[in-house]
C-alpha positions as CSV (number, residue, x, y, z in Angstrom):
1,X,17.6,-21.2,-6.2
2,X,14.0,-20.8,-4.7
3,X,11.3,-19.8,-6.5
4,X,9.6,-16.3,-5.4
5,X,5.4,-16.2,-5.8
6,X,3.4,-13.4,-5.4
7,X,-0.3,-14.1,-4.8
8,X,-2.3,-11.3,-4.9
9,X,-6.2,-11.7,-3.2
10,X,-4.9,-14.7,-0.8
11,X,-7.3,-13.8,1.1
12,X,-10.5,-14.8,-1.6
13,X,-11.4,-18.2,-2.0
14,X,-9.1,-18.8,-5.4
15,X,-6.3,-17.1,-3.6
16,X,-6.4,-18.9,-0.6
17,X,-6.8,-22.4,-1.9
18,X,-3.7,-21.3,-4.5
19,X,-1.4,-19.8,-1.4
20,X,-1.9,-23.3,0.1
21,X,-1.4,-25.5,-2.7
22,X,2.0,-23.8,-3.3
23,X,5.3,-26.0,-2.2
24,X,8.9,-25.4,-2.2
25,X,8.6,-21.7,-2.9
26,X,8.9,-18.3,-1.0
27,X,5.2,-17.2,-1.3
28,X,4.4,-13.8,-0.9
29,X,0.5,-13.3,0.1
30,X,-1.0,-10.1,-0.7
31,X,-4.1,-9.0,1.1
32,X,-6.2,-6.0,1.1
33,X,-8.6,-7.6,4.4
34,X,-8.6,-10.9,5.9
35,X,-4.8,-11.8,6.0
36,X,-4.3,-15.4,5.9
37,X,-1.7,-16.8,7.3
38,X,0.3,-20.3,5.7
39,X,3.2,-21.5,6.4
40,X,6.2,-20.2,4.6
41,X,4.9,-17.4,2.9
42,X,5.2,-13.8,3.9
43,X,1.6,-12.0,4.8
44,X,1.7,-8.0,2.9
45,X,-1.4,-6.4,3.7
46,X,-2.1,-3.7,1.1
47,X,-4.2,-2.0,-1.4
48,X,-3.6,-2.7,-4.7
49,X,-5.1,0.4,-6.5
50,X,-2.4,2.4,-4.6
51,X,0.6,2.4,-7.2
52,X,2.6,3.2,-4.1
53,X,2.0,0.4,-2.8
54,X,2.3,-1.8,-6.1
55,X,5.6,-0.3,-6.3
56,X,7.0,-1.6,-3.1
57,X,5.7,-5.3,-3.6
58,X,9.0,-7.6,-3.9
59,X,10.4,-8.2,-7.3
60,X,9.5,-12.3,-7.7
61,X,10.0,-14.9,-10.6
62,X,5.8,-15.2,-11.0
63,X,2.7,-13.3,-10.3
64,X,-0.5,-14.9,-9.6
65,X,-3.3,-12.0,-9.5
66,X,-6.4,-13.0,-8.2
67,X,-7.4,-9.8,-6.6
68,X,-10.8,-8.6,-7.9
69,X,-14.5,-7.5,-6.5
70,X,-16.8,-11.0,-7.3
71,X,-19.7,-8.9,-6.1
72,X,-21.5,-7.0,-8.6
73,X,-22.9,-4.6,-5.9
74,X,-18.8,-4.1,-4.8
75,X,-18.4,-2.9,-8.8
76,X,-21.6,-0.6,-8.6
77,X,-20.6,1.4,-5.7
78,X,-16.8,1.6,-6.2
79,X,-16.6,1.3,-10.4
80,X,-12.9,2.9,-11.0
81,X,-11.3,1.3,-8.1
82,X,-12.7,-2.0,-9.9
83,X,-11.5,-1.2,-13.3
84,X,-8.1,-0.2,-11.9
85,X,-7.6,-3.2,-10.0
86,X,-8.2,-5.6,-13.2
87,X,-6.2,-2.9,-15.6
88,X,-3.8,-0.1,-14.1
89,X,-2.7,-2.7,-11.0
90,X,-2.4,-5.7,-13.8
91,X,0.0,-3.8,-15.8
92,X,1.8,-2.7,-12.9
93,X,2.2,-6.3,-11.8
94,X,4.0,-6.8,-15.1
95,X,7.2,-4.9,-13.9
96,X,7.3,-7.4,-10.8
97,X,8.4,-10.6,-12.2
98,X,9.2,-12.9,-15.0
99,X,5.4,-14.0,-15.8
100,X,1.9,-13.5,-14.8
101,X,-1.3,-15.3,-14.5
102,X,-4.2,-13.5,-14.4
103,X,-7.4,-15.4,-13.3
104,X,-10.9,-13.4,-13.9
């Protein structure tokens, strides 16, 4: 059985160096800009604050979510979609595999 991996914010630093670290799984990069694109995983391009979109993300064994704003002027001018991307999107993520890790 391979292993399905969701990585959400591939395109950040963290996300990137994780979606290319990963070997011997289906990987399953998730991108809201700057799609990256490594061998054997599966590019979805995508913003995570739309549930709709959350929804139709694969079901997969883990979640890796490293999506988040690491500029504090990105926070200050766009506050809710901020706190829904670490909160409301999180909890969604939940319903999408067997476990999560959340890096912050």
């Amino acid at each position: 059985m391979v292993v399905k991996i969701l990585i959400t914010g591939a395109g950040g630093l963290i996300g990137t160096n994780l979606l290319r670290s990963v070997d011997g799984a289906k990987v399953y990069s998730v991108v809201y800009t700057n799609p990256i694109q490594v061998e054997g995983s599966e590019v979805i391009q995508g913003d995570l604050t739309d549930p709709k979109f959350v929804d139709s993300l694969p079901q997969v064994d883990y979640v890796i979510h490293a999506a988040g704003y690491a500029q504090p002027s990105k926070f200050t001018q766009e506050p809710v979609q901020t706190i829904k991307l670490n909160t409301q999107t999180l909890i969604s993520l939940f319903d999408k595999c067997k476990a999560l890790l959340y890096l912050s």
